[in-house]
N, C-alpha and C positions, 0 to 999 in steps of 0.2 A: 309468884307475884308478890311484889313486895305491901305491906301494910299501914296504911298510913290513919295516926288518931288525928281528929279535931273535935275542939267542944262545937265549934259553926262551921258547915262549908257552906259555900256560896257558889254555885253552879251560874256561870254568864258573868267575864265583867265587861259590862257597859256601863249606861249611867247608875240604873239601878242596883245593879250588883259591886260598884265597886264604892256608893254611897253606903250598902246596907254593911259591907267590911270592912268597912271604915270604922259605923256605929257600934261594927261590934267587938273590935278587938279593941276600941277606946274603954269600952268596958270589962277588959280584961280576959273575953272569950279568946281560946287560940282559935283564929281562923286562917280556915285557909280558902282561896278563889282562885279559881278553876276555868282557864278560858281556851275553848279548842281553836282559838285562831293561833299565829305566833306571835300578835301584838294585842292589845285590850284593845277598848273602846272603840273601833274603827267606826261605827255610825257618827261617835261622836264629833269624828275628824271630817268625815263628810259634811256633817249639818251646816246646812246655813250655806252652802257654798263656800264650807272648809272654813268659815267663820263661827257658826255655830252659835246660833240663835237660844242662848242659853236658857233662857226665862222670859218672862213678860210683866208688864208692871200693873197688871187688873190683880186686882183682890176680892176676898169677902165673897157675896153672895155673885156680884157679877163675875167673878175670875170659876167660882162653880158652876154658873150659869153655863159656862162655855164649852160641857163633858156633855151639858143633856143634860134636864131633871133628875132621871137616876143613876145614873153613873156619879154627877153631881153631888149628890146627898150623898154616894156609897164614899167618895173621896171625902168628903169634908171635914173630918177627925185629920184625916194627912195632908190636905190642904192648909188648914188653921193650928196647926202645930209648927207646920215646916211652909212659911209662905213663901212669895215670890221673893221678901226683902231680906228672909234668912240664908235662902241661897245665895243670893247676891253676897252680903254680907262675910259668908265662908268663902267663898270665891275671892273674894276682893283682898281678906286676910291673907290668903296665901300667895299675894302680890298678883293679882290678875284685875286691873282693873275693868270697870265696866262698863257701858253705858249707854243711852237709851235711842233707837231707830224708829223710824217710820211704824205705825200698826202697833205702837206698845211693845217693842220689841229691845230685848236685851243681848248685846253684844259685848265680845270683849275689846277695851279698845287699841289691843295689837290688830286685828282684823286676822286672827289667828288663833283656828279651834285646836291647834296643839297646844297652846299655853292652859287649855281648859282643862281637858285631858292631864297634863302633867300637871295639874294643882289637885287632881281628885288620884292620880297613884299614889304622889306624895304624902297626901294624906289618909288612905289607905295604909301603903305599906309603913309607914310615919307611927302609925299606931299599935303597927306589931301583927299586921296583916301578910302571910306568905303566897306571896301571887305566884301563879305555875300557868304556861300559859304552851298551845299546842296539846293541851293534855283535852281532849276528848271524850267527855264522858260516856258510855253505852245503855248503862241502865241504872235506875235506882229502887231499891227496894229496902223494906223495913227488917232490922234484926233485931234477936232478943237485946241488944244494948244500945238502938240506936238501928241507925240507917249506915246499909251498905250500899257505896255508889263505887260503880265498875268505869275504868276507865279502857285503854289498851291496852298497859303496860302493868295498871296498880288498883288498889283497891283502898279503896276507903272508908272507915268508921267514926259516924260523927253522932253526936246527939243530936245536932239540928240539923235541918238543911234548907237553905234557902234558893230556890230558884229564882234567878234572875237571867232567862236565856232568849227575852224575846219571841218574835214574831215571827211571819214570814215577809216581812218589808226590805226591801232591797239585799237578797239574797245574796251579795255581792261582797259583803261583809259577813257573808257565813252565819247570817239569818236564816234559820231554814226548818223552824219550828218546832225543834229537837223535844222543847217542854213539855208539849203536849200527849204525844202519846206514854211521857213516864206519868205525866199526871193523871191520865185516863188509867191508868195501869193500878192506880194507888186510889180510885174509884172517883174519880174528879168529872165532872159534866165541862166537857169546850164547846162553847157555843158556834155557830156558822160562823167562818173566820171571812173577811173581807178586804181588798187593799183598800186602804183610804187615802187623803194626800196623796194625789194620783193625778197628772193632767190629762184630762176629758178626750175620748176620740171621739170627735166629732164630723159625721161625712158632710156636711151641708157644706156644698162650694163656697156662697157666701164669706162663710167664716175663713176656709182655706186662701181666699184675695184679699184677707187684710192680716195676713200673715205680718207680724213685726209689732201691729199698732198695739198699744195698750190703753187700756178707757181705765179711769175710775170712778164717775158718780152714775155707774149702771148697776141696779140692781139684778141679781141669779135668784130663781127660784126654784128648785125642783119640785114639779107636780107627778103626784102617783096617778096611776093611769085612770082613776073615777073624778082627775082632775083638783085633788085635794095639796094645798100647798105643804110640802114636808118639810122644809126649810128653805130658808133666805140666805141670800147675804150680801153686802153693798162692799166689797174688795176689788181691787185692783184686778182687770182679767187682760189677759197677754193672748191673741189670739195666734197661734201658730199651722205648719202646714198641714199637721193632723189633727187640731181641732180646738179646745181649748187648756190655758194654762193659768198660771198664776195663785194670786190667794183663794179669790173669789170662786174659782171654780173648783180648784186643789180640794175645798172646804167641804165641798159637794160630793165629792168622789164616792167617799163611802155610804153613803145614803141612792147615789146611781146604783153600784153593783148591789146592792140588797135587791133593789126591781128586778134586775136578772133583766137587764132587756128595754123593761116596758118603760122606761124612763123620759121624761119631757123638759125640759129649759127651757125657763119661761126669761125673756129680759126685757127689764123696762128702761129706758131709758131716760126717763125722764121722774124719777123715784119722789121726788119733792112737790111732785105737781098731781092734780087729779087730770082724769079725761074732760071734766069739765070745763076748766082752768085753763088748757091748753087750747080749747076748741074755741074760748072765747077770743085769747090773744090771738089764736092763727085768723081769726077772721079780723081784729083791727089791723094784723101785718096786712089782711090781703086788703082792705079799703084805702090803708094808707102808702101801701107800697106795693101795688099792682104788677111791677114791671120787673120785681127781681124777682129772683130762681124759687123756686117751690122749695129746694134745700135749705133755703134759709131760715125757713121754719122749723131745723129740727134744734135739737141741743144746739146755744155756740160751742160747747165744749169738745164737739164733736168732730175730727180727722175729716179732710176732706174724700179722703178715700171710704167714708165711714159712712160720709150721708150721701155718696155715689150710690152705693150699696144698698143703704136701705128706701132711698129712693125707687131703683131698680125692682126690689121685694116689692112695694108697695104703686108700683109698676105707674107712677107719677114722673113728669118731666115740664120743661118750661117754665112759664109763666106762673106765677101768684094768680094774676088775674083770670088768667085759661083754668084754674083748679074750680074742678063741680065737686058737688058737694059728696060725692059717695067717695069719688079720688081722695079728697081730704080725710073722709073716715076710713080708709084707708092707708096712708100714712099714719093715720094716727095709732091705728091697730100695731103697726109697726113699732111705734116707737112704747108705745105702754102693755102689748101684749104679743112679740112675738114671740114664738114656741118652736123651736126644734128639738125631733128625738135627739136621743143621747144612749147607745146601747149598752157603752162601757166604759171603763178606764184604761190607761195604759197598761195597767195593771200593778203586781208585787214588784216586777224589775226597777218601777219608777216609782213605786208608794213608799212615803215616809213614816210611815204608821200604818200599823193593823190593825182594824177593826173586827170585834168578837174575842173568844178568848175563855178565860179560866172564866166560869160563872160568878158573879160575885156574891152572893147569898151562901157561896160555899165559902169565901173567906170571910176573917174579922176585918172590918174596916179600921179599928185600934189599932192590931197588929200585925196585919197581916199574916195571923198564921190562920192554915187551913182549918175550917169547921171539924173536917170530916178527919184527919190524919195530925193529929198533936204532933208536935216539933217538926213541922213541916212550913214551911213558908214560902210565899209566892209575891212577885212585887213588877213592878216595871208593864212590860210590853205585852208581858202572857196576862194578865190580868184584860177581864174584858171593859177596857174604859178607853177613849181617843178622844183627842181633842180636835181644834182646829190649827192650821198654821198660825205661829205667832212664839212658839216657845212652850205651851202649853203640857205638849207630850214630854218632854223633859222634864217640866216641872213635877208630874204627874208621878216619873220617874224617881227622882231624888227623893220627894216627898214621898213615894210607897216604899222606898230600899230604904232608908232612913229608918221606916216602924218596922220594920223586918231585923233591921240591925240593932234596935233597942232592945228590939223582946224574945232573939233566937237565944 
């Protein structure tokens, strides 16, 4: 087997791995990056629907806000170092224009996640970075000079080593969690792994007949099963013929599979309004307008296929003036508090992000190198932090390979 030196390697290039080879051969480390597929980045050629939703344009305490309190805090050093406008910014230098979509969202404006992709090899191997790609790594372990990592064919000695290998999210890309058992091996804690960004299967027929519609001033809630709300969220939901889709729901995913099951969806329809509020207006509709459909009372925003539906649920028809007063609290239950279980997600084949991961307390949030194993370093997807749809996990990405590539 033949022998290969580097002062850095870089195991995974995706986003985070081939951001952290970038930073580090610009500072004169020889690195080399190590990718078992036979082209890089391939998530990144996916995302976005092959556009690749690059970043997002929240910052500051709200753009932290959006990992969860701790995760949050644990990003914030890599966040506010490397923000969403300094990506852009590198991006944009390396002629890839940008620019901004629906939900805060940053796109390139070819509509084309390959010019993304070839703005971060270029600037990689641009800096003296030697990409090797189909090379498969086996195992990694510590030696008296450094770290020996075993591939098929070769063997490698480096002083540092940075993992950047991902999750198990969309396995399809040869995502398939390889990091985790060398980092458990080198005495690392992986927390409960989960798919997140994930469209909901949802069995309620209901949902299944208004397959196509898309809503967005409906509020999602996931409640735990002693009925405590977990999170919210007011996004765009795509309801399809397995159950739910979109942002709004996507958001939820991993917070569903943590329940294992016991999960509930709660949707209000009417998010701006109280129950009070509503109950007052439905009664001047019914004194001033007696004679139209009970459905008129729900959202106008509402698909007429939508307030068939929830009409049905709420097991009302006719007449304004035919509605008694329990039918009405009825409807109304409908529209600000209906709940359907939710058992799971589509799962890892459809999740864009994993949730769980390398403990964070066992990394530097500075630099990304391990607590526990000096010149080790860990960044991107293995790390346990996710965000929601919007560009977020990317950002996540760049900004943790970034501190990995400054300080290996």
């Amino acid at each position: 087997m033949a022998l290969t030196r580097a002062d850095v390697l870089v195991v995974g290039a995706g986003a985070a791995g081939l951001m952290a080879a970038c930073c580090a051969a610009a500072r004169g480390r020889q690195t080399l990056l190590l990718e078992k597929s036979e082209r890089p980045g391939l998530k990144i050629l996916i995302s976005g629907g092959g556009r690749c939703n690059l970043t997002t344009t929240r910052t500051g305490q709200d753009l932290e806000d959006q990992y969860g309190s701790h995760r949050g805090r644990w990003l914030r050093h890599a966040l506010r170092s490397f923000p969403p406008a300094a990506l852009r910014e590198l991006v944009e230098r390396q002629g890839v224009p940008l620019h901004e979509e629906d939900l805060e969202k940053i796109f390139p404006v070819s509509r084309r996640a390959r010019d993304v992709l070839d703005a971060f090899v270029r600037l990689a191997t641009g800096a003296g970075t030697e990409l090797r790609t189909g090379c498969a790594v086996t195992s990694i372990g510590r030696g008296s000079d450094g770290f020996l990592v075993h591939a098929a064919a070769d063997v490698f000695l480096a002083r540092s080593v940075i993992l950047a290998t991902g999750g198990l999210s969309y396995p399809k890309t040869g995502a398939t969690g390889d990091g985790y058992p060398w980092l458990r091996a080198l005495g690392h804690t992986i927390t409960a792994t989960w798919p997140a960004l994930a469209p909901l299967a949802v069995d309620a027929p209901w949902i299944h007949a208004l397959q196509g519609i898309v809503l967005h001033e409906v509020e999602l809630a996931v409640l735990a099963p002693d009925g405590r709300v977990l999170r919210r969220r007011r996004r765009p939901i795509l309801f399809t013929h397995r159950g739910l889709s979109g942002p709004g729901p996507m958001d939820l995913a991993g917070d569903i599979e943590e329940l294992a099951g016991a999960a509930r969806l709660r949707f209000d329809f009417a998010p701006d309004r109280s129950r009070e509020q509503i109950e007052q207006e439905w009664l001047r509709e019914v004194a001033q307008h007696g004679r139209r459909h009970v459905g008129t009372l729900l959202p106008a925003g509402l698909p007429e296929r939508a307030r068939t539906a929830l009409c049905s649920l709420a097991g009302v028809d006719g007449a304004l003036a035919a509605l008694a007063k329990e039918a009405r609290r009825r409807l109304l239950d409908v529209v600000k508090n209906l709940i359907v279980p939710v058992r799971r997600s589509l799962g890892y084949a459809h999740a864009e992000v994993t949730r769980g991961g390398v403990a964070l307390d066992e990394i530097d949030g500075k630099t990304m190198q391990s607590r526990l194993v000096p010149g080790l370093f860990v960044c991107g997807e293995l790390l346990d932090v996710d965000g929601p749809i919007g560009g977020f996990n990317f950002q996540a990405a760049f900004a943790t390979g970034r501190l990995a590539g400054l300080h290996a």
